[in-house]
C-alpha positions as CSV (number, residue, x, y, z in Angstrom):
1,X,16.7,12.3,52.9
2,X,15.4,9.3,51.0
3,X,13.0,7.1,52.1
4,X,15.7,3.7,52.0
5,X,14.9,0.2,52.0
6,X,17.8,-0.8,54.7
7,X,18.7,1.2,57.6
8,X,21.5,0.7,59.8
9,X,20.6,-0.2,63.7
10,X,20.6,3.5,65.1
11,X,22.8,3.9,67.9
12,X,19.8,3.8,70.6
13,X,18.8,0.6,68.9
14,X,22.4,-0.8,69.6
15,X,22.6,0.8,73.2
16,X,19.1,-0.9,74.2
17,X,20.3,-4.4,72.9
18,X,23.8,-3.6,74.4
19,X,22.2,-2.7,77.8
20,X,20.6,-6.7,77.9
21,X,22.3,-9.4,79.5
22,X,22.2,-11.7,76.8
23,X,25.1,-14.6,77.9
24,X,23.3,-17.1,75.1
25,X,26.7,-17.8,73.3
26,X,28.3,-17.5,76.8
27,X,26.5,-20.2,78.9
28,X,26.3,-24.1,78.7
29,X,22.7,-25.5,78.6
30,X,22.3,-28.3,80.7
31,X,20.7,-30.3,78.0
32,X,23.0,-32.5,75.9
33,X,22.9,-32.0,72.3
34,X,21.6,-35.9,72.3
35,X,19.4,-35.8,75.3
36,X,15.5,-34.4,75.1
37,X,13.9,-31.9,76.0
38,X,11.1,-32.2,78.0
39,X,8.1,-29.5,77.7
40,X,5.4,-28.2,79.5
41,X,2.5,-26.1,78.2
42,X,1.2,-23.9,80.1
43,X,-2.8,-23.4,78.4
44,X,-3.9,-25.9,76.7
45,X,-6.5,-24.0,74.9
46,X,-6.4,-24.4,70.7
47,X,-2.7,-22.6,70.6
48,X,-1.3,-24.7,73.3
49,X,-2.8,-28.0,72.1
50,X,-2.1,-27.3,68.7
51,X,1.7,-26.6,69.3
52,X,1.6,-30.0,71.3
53,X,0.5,-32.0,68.4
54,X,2.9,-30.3,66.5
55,X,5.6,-31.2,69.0
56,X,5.2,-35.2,68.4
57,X,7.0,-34.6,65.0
58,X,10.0,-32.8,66.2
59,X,12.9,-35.5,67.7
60,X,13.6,-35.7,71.2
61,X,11.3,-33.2,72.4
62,X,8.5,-34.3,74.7
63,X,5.4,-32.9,76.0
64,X,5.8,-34.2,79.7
65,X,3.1,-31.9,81.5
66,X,-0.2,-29.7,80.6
67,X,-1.6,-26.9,82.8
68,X,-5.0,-25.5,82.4
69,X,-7.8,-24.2,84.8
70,X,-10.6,-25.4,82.6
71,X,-10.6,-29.2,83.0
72,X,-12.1,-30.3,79.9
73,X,-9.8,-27.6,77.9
74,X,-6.9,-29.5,79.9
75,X,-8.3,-33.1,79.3
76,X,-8.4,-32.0,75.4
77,X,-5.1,-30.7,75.5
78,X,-3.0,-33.7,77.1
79,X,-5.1,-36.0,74.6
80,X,-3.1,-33.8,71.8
81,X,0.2,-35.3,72.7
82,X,1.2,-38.5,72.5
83,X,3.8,-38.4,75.3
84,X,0.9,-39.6,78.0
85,X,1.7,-36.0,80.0
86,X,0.6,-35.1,83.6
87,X,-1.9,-32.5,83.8
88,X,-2.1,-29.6,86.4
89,X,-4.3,-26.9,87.2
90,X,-1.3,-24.7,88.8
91,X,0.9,-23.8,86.9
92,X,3.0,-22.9,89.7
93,X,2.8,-26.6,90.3
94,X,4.1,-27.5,86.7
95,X,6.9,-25.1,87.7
96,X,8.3,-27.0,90.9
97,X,8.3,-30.3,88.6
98,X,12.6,-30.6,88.2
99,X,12.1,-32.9,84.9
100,X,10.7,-30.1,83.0
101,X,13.4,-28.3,81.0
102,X,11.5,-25.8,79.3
103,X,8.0,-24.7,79.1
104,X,5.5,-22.6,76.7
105,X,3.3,-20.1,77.7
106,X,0.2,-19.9,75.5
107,X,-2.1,-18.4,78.1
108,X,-4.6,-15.0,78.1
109,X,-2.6,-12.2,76.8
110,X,-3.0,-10.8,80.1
111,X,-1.0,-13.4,82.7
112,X,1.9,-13.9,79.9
113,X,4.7,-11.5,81.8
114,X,3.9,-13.1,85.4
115,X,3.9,-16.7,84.4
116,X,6.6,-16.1,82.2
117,X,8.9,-14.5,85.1
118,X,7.6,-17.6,87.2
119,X,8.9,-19.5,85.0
120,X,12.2,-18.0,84.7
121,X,12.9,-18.0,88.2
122,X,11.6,-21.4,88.4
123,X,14.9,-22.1,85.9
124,X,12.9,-22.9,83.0
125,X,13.7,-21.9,78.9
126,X,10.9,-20.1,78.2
127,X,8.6,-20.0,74.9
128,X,6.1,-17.1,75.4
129,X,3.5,-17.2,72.8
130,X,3.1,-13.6,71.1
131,X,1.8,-11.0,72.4
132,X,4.9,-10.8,74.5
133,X,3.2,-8.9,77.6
134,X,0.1,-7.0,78.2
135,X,0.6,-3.3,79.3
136,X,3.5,-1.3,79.4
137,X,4.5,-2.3,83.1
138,X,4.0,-6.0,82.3
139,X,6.7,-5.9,79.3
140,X,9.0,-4.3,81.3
141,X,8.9,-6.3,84.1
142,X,9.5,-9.7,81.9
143,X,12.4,-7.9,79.7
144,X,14.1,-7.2,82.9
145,X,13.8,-10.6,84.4
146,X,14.9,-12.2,81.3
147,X,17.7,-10.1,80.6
148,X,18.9,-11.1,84.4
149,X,18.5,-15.0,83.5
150,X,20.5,-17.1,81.7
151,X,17.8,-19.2,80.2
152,X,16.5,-19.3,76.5
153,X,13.7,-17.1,76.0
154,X,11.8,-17.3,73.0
155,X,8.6,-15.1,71.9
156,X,6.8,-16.7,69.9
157,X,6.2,-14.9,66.9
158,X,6.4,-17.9,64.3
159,X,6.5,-16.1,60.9
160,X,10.0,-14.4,62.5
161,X,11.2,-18.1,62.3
162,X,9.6,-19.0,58.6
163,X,12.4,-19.6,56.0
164,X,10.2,-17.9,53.7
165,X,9.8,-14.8,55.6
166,X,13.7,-14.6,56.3
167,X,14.4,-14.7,52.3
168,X,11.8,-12.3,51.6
169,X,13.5,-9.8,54.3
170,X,16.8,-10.4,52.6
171,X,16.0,-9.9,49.5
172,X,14.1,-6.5,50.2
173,X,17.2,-5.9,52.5
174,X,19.4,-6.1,49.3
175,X,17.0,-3.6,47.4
176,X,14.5,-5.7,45.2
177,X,11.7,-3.1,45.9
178,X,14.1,-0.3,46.1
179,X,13.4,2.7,48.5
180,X,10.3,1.5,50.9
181,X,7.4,3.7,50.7
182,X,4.7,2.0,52.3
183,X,3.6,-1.2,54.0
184,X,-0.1,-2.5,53.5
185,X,-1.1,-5.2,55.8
186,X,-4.3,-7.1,56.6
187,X,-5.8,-10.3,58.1
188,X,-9.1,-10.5,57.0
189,X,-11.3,-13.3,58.3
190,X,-15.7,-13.4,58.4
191,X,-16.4,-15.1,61.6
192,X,-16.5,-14.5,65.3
193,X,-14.0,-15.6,68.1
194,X,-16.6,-16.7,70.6
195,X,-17.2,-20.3,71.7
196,X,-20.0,-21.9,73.3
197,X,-20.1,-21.7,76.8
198,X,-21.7,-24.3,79.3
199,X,-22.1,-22.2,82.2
200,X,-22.1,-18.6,82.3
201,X,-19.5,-18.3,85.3
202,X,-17.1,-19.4,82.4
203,X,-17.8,-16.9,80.1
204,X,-14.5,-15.0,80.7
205,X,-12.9,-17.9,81.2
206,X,-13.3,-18.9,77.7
207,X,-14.6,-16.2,75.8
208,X,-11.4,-13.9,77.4
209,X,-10.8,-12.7,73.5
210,X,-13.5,-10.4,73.8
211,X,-12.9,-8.5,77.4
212,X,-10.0,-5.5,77.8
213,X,-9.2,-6.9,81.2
214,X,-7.5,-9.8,79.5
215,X,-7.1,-9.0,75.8
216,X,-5.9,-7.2,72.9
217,X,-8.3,-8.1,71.0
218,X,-7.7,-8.4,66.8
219,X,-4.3,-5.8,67.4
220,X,-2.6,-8.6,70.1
221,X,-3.5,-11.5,68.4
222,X,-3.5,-11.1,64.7
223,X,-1.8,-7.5,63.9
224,X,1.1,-8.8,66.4
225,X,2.3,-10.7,63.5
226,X,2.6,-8.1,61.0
227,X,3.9,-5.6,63.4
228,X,6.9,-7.7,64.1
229,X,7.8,-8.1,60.3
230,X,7.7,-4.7,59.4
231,X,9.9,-3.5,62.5
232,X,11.5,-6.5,61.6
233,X,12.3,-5.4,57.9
234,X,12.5,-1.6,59.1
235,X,14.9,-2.2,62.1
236,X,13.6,0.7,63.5
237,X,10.4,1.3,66.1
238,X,7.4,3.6,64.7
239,X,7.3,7.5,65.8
240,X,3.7,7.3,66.7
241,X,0.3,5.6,65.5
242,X,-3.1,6.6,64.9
243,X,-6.1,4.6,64.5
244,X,-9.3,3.9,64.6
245,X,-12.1,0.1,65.5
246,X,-15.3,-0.2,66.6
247,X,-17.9,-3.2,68.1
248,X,-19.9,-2.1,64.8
249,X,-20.7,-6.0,63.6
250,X,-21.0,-8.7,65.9
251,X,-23.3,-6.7,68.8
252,X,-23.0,-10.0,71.4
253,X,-21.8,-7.5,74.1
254,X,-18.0,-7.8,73.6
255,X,-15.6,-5.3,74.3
256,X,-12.5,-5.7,72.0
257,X,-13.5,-3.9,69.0
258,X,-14.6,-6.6,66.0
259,X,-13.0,-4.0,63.4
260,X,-9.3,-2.6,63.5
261,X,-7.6,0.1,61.7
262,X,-4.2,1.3,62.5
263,X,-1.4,3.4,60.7
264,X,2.2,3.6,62.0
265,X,4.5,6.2,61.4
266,X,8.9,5.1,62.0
267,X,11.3,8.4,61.5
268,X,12.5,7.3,57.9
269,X,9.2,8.6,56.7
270,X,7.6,4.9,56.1
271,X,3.8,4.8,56.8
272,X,2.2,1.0,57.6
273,X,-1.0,0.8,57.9
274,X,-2.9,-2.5,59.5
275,X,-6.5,-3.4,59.0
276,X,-8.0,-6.0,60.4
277,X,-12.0,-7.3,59.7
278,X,-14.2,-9.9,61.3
279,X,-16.9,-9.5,59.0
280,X,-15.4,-10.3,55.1
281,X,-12.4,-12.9,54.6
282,X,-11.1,-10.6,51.0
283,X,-7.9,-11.7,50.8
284,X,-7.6,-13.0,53.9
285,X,-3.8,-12.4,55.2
286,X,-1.8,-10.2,53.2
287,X,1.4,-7.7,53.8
288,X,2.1,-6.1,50.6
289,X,5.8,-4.3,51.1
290,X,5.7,-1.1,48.7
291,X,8.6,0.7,47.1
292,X,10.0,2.8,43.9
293,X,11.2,-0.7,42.4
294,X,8.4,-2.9,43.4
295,X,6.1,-4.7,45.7
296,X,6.4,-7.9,47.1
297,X,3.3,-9.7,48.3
298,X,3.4,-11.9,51.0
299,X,0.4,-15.1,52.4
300,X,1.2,-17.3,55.1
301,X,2.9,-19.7,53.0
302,X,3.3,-18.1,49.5
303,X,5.4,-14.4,48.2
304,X,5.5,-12.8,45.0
305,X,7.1,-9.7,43.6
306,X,5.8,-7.8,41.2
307,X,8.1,-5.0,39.4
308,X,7.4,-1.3,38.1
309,X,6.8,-0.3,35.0
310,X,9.7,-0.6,32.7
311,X,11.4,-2.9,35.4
312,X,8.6,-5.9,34.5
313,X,10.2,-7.0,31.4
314,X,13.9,-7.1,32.5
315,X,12.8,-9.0,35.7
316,X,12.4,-12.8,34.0
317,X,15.4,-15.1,35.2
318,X,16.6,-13.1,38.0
319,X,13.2,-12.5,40.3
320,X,15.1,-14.8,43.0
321,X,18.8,-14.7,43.1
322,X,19.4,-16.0,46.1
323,X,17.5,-19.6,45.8
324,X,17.7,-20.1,42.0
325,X,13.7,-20.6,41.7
326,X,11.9,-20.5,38.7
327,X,10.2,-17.6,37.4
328,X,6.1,-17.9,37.3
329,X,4.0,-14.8,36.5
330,X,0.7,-15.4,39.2
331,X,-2.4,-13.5,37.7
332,X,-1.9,-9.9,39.0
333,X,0.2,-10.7,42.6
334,X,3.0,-10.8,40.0
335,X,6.7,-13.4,39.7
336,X,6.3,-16.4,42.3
337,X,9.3,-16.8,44.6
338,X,9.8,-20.1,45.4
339,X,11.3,-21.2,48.8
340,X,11.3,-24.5,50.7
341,X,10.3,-23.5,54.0
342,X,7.9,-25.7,57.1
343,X,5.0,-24.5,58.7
344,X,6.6,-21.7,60.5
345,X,5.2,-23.1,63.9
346,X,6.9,-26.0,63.7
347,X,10.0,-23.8,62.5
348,X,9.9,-21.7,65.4
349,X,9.8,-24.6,67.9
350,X,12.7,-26.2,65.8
351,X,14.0,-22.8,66.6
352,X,13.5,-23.0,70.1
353,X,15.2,-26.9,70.4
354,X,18.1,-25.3,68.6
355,X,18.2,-22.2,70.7
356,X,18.0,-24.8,73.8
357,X,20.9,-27.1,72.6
358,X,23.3,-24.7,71.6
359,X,23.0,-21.5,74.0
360,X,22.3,-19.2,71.2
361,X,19.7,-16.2,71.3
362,X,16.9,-17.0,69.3
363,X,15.7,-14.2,66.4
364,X,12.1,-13.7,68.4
365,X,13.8,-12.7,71.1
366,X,12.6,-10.9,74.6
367,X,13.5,-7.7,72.6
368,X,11.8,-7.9,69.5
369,X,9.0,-9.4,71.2
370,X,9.1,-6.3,73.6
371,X,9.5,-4.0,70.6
372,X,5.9,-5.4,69.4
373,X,4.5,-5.6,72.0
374,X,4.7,-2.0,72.9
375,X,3.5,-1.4,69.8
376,X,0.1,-3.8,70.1
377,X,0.0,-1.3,73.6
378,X,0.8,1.9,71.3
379,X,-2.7,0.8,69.2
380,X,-5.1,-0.1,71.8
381,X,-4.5,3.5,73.5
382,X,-4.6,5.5,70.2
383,X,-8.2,3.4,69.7
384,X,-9.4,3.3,72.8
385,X,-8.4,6.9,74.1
386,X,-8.8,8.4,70.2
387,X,-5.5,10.0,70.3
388,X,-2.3,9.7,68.5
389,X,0.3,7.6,70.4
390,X,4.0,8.4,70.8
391,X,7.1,5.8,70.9
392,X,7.5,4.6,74.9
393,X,11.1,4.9,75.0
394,X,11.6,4.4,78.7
395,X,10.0,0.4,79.0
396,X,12.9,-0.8,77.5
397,X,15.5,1.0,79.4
398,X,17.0,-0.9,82.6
């Protein structure tokens, strides 16, 4: 059978997403398309904080409320906003406050599925930054929860959300590159996580990154992303995955491995392989999306497509259908596809306002956030236990 570049949902797929009690387009929110929505961020670290200054820009949506356990990380964070929030160091606390609407979880990796279940009982929408849930028990637990509540929940893997990403996906959906043979991703950066720390009781506290009890390491926090577009672009979930990492560059006595290499394998034959370095920045971010018709390369803010052989010279005036954009020939990543698009942060909390006012199921849902996350799980076992890692079928079944 050919390797194709689209692939209908496969009738587990469709009995999984079945099974969930999604009532988004069945329930009223009790926000008012013209009232706002008041937010509180759960970790106010450099994701929260950063999400709350992005936050001032977006129309009736207000930071109201900050939780952290550090208090200067906290005291940083509510400065971020210009809404003058209150600041707690229980988040169970936040929880019980009845003006809050909606809230966003940017803590550890590690407390993600129980604060986000909090929070779901509490009656709060719910933005749970990526990865969705550490552990296989963990994901399960929140997909459950959230498939029993009526609230928006959103995970918050942003580049699902970029405008650029979704025409990219359409257009390899429609068969620019042809039959997919291959995904090559990366996010390569030379530097080191860890932050000063003014007391050593707070090591963990802030330097979490770099301990298994509370991270992913470089697979939950960076290769998340990638993951979720190629299942995204595949619509299927990988076979099994291999790989291999090490603490082979910065020996400060961390335990998340500073160097990540990881290959998936999904059953129409496509192989994606994930690298991840701490120690040379070469191209930084980059998924390159392989097939018998082309490649499209693909930044943080920038894509390109570059044909195949005889294919390069018949390409000039219709590399980009769908928006119209002029052609540009970019040294050797190839033709420049041009899309409007916003920082996809700030597009994915546009997505979440819209997901809020109009009782619709956001694309990063609890389901493709699960789907990754099992997969960020999948990795850190095939590393850590030097085995090859089967598909979990049973986390997402009810």
């Amino acid at each position: 059978m050919k390797r194709r570049s689209f692939i209908k949902k496969t009738a587990a797929a469709t009995a999984v997403v079945a099974g969930s009690s999604y009532l988004y387009g069945n329930i009223l929110s009790n926000i008012k398309a013209n009232e706002t929505i008041n937010i509180g961020v759960i970790g106010t670290g450099v994701r929260g904080s950063g999400l709350m200054s992005i936050i001032n820009s977006i129309d009736k949506v207000n930071v109201i409320a900050g939780c952290d356990v550090l208090p200067f990380r906290l005291d940083k964070g509510l400065a971020k906003a210009n809404t003058n929030p209150k600041g707690y160091s229980d988040y169970r606390e936040l929880l019980d406050n009845k003006d809050i609407d909606a809230v966003i979880v940017a803590t550890p990796f590690n407390t993600h599925s129980k604060i986000a279940i909090d929070a779901l009982d509490a009656g709060k929408h719910v933005f749970c930054e990526k990865t969705l849930a550490k552990g296989y028990n963990g994901i399960r637990d929140l997909v459950n929860k959230a498939n029993q509540s009526k609230n928006i929940f959103q995970t918050g893997h942003q580049y699902h959300s970029s405008r650029l990403y979704t025409h990219v996906v359409d257009l390899i959906k429609d068969g620019k590159v042809g039959n997919i043979t291959a995904f090559e991703c990366q996010w390569n950066r030379h530097g080191n996580w860890r932050r000063p720390v003014p007391d050593p009781k707070l090591e963990k506290a802030i330097n979490w990154r770099m301990y298994r009890e509370f991270s992913g390491g470089l697979t939950a926090e960076l290769a998340s992303h990638q993951i979720d577009f190629v299942n995204w672009v595949l619509n299927e979930n990988p076979n099994q995955v291999m790989g291999v990492g090490g603490v082979d560059y910065w020996k400060d006595g961390r335990e998340t491995y500073d160097n990540v290499h990881l290959v998936y394998s999904y059953p129409n034959g496509v192989k994606a392989n994930f690298t991840y370095l701490t120690s040379n920045a070469k191209d930084g971010y980059q998924i390159k999306v392989i097939g018998d018709k082309g490649t499209i390369i693909i930044d943080t803010n920038n894509a390109w497509f570059y044909p195949e052989g005889k294919n390069k010279n018949k390409v000039l005036g219709n590399v980009d259908g769908v928006s119209g954009a002029t052609v540009q020939w970019d040294k050797e990543k190839g033709y420049k596809i041009n899309v409007e698009h916003l920082n996809p942060s700030q597009q994915a909390l546009l997505d979440f306002k819209d997901a809020i006012l109009n009782s619709k199921q956001p694309e990063s849902d609890i389901i493709t956030g699960a789907k990754t996350a099992i997969c960020v799980q999948m990795g850190l076992d095939a590393m850590y236990n030097n085995d090859i890692v089967k598909w979990n079928s049973s986390v997402l079944k009810t």
